[in-house]
N, C-alpha and C positions, 0 to 999 in steps of 0.2 A: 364330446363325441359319445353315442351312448353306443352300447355293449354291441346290439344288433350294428349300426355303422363300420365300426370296429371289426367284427367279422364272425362276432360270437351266434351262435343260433340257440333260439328257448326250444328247449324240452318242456312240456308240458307235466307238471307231475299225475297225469287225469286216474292212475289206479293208486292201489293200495300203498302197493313195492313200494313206486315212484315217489308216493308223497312220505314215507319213511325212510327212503334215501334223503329225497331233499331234506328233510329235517333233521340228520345226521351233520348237514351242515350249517355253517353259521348263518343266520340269514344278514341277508342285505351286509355280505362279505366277501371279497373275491377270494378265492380261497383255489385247492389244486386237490386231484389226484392222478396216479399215475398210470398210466394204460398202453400197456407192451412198448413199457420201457419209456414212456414219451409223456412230458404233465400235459393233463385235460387243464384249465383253467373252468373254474366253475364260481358261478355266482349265483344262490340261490334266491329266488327271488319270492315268498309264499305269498305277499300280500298283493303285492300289484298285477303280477299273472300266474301266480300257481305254478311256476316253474323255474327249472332251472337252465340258466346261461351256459353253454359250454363253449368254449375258447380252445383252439393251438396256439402257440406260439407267437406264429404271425399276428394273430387276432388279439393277443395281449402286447405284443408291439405297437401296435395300431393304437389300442386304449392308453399304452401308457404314453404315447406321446402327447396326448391332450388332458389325462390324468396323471401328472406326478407321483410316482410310488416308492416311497424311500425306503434305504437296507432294513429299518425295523418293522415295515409292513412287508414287506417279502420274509423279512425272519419268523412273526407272527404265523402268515400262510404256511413256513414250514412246522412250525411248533403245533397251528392244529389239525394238520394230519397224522401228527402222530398220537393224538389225541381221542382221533374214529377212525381204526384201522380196518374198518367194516365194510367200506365201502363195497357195494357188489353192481358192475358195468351191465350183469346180463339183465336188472330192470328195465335199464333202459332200449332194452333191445323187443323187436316189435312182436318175437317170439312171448314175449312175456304176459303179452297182453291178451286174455283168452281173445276179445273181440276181434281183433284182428286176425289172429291164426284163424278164426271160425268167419273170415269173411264177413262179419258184420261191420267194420269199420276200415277204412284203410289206416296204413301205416309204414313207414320206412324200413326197408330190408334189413338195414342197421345204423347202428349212431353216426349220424355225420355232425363235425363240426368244423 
């Protein structure tokens, strides 16, 4: 089952922010951060679409039932977020994007995943 199946939706990294976020993370690694209190599941993906995967819960239930993920890669996902505590949620938010605020592109009110 791939990520999208699953329940996950790509973020596109198409600015600056975006593409220095996703590169804060490991590539082509499911990895996590934390947002009002709740983990994102996040897989960054640079090469095949310039973006990143974002996941709840549910959406990582779904993937691990057809991808097995054992206690030392869940331990990993926690070991490297303590590693980039940098993380910042408002790039991905549509405010961020001058084009969008200026009407020249559309964009999502805010992050769904």
């Amino acid at each position: 089952m791939s990520f999208a199946l699953a329940g996950f939706k790509a973020h596109p990294a198409e600015t600056t922010a975006r593409w220095a976020m996703m590169n804060l993370l490991p590539p082509n690694t499911l990895t996590y951060r934390m947002q009002n209190g709740q983990p994102v599941l996040l897989y960054a993906d640079p090469i095949a679409c310039g973006c990143v995967y974002m996941g709840d819960k549910t959406a990582y239930a779904a993937y691990k039932a057809s991808h097995p993920i054992d206690a030392a890669q869940e331990q990993r996902m926690t070991a490297e977020i303590n590693q980039h505590p940098g993380w910042d949620w408002s790039v991905w938010d549509s405010t961020a994007d001058v084009d969008v605020v200026n009407g020249l592109r559309p964009g999502p009110s805010h992050v769904f995943y």
